[in-house]
C-alpha positions as CSV (number, residue, x, y, z in Angstrom):
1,X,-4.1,-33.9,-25.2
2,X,-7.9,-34.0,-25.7
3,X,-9.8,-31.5,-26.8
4,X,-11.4,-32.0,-23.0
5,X,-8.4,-31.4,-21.3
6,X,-7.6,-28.3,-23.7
7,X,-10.6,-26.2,-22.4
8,X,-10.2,-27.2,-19.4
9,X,-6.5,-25.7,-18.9
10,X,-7.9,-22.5,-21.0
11,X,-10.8,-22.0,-18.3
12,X,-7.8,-22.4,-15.4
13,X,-5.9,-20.3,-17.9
14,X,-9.0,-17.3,-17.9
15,X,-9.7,-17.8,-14.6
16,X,-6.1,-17.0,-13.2
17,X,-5.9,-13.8,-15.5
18,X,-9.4,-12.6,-14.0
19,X,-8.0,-13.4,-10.3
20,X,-4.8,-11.1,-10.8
21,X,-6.9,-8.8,-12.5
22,X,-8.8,-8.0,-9.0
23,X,-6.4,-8.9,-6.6
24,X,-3.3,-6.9,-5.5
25,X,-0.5,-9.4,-5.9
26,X,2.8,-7.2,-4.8
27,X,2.6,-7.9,-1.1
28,X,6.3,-8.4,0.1
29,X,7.0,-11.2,2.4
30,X,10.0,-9.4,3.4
31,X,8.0,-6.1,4.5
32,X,5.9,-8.6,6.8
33,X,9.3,-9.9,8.5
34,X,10.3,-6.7,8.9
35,X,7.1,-5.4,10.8
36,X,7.2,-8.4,12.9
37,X,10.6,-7.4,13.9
38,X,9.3,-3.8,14.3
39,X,6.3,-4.4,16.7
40,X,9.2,-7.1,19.0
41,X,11.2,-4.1,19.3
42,X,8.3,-2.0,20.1
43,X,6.8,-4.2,22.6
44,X,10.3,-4.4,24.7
45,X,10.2,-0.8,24.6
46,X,6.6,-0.8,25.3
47,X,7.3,-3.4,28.6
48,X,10.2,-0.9,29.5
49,X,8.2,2.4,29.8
50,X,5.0,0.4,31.9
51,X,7.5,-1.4,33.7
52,X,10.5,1.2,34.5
53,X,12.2,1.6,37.2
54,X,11.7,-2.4,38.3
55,X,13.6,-5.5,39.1
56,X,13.1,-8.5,37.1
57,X,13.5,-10.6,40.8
58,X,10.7,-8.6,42.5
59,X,7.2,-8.5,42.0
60,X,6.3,-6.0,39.1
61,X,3.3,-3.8,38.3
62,X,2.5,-2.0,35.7
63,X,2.5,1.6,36.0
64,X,0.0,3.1,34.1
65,X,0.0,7.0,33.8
66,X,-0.9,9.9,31.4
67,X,3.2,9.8,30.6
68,X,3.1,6.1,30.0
69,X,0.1,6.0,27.7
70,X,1.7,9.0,25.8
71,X,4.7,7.2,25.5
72,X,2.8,3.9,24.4
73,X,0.6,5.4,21.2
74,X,4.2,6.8,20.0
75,X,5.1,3.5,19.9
76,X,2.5,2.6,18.3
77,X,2.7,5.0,15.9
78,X,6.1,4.9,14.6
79,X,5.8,1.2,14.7
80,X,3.4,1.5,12.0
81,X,4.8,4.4,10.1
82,X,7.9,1.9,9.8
83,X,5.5,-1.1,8.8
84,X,3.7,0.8,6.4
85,X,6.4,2.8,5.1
86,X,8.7,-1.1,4.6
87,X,5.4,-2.3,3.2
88,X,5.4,0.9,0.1
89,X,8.5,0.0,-0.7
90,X,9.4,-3.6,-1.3
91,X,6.0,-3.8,-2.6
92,X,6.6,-1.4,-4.9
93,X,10.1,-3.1,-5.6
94,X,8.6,-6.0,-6.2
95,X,5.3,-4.7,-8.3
96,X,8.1,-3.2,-10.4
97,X,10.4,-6.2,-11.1
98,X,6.7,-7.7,-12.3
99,X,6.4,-5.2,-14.4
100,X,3.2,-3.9,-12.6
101,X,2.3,-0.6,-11.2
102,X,1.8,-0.1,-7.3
103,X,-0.6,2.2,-6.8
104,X,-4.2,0.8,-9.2
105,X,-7.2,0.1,-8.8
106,X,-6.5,-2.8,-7.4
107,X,-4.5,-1.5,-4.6
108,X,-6.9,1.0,-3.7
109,X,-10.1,-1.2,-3.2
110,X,-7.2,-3.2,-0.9
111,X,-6.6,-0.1,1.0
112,X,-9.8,1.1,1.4
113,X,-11.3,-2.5,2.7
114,X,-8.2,-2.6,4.8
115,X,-8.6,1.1,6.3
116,X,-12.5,1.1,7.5
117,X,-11.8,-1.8,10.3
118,X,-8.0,-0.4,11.2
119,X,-9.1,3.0,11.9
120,X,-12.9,1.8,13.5
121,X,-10.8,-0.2,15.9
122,X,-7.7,2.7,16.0
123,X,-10.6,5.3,17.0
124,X,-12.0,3.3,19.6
125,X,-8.8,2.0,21.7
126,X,-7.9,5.7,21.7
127,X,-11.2,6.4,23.5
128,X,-10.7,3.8,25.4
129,X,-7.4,4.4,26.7
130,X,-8.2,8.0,27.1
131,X,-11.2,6.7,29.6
132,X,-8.9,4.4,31.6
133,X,-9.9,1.1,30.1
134,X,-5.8,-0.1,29.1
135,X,-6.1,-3.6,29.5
136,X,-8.7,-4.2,26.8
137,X,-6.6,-2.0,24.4
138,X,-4.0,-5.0,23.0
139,X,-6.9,-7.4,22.6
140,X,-8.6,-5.1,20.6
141,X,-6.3,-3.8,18.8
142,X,-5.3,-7.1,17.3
143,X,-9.0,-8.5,16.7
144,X,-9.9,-5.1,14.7
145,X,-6.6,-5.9,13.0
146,X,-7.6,-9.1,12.1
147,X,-11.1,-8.4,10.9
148,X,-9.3,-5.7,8.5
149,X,-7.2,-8.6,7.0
150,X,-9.8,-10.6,6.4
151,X,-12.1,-8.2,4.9
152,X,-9.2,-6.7,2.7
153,X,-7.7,-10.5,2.2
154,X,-10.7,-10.9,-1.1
155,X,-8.5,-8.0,-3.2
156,X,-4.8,-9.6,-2.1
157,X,-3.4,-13.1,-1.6
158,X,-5.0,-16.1,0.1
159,X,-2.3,-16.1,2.8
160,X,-3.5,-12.7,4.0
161,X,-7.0,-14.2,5.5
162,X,-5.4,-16.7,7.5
163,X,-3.0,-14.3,9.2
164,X,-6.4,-12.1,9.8
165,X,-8.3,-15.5,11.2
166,X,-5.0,-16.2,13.7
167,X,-4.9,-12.2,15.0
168,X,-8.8,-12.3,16.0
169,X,-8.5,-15.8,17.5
170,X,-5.3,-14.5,19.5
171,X,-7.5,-11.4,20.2
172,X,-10.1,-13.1,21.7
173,X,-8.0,-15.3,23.6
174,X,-6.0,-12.2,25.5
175,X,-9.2,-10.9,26.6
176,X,-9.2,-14.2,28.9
177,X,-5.7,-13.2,29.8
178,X,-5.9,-9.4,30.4
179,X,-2.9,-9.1,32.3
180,X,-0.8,-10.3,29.6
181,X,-2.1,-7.8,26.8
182,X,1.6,-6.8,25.9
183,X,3.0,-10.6,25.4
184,X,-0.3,-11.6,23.1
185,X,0.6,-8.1,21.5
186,X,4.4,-9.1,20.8
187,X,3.0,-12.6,19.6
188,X,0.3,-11.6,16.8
189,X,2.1,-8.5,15.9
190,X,5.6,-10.1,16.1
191,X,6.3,-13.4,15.9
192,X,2.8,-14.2,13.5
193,X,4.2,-11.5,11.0
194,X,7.4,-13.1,11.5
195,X,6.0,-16.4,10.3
196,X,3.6,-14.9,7.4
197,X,6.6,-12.9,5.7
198,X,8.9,-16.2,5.7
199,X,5.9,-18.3,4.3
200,X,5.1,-15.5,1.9
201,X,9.0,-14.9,0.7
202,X,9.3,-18.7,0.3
203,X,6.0,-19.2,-1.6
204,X,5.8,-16.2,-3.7
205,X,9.1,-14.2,-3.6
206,X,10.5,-10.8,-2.1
């Protein structure tokens, strides 16, 4: 080995320590499976209160009342509470099998860049939904989502950007489709979670 080719492997070598020293490399693919099984759930249960008292044969409309909308942000919220609460802790299973702490700093500026768009966009499909506007709640909901990942994706892994690209492309795509806000819901919630926690359990363990 040249003398070349040794400082080039110890500037790789530096600049792989300085990466992991600002980024937040815990995230469990495994928590991301699970809250893509968490939000498939949640939509079927979601599709059931809009769309009770139906037959699958006949011609079905939504029906959209104070009782249903209450019954749709608890949904929503103990879908996340489960996310976020798999999240803590195969993260932290896995920050502690690496010998690393969870909560640094780290961590917190991933939190923090994560939590300004989520709650911007939270805020505002609650007003939203509170002033009749429904059907623009599930596009929304997944293009704030997706701007929070890519803004919080610089402090975490690569993989977490591209999952934030996909969710405000899927976004912007169910605003064509308003109708079917619940099915682009189950997709970018579900099934691309799904996906990103296999991809990230394969490439970089539980």
């Amino acid at each position: 080995m040249t003398k070349e080719q040794q400082h080039i492997e110890d500037i790789q070598t530096i600049k792989e320590m300085m990466s992991k020293s600002t980024q937040f490399m815990s995230l469990s693919g495994i928590s991301g499976i699970l809250a893509g099984m968490y939000a498939l759930v949640a939509a079927y249960f979601a599709y059931s209160s809009i769309y009770s008292n139906q037959t699958y044969l006949a011609y079905r409309k939504a029906d959209i009342t104070s009782e249903s909308i209450t019954s749709l942000v608890l949904i929503a919220m103990v879908t996340l509470i489960l996310s976020i609460g798999s999240g803590v802790f195969f993260s932290g299973r896995k920050a502690k099998r690496n010998n690393e702490t969870l909560w640094n700093e780290q961590a917190k500026r991933l939190l923090i860049n994560l939590a300004i768009p989520l709650a911007t966009g939270g805020l505002l499909c609650l007003i939203l939904l509170a002033k009749g506007f429904v059907g623009i709640v599930a596009p929304l909901t997944l293009i704030f989502y997706g701007l929070a990942l890519v803004n919080a994706s610089k402090y975490t892994l690569t993989e977490v950007r591209g999952l934030g690209i996909l969710e405000i492309a899927l976004g912007l795509i169910a605003m064509q489709f308003m109708g079917y806000g619940l099915l682009f819901w189950a997709i970018g919630f579900g099934i691309l979670h799904i996906i990103y926690g296999i991809s990230m359990y394969l490439k970089h363990g539980a």
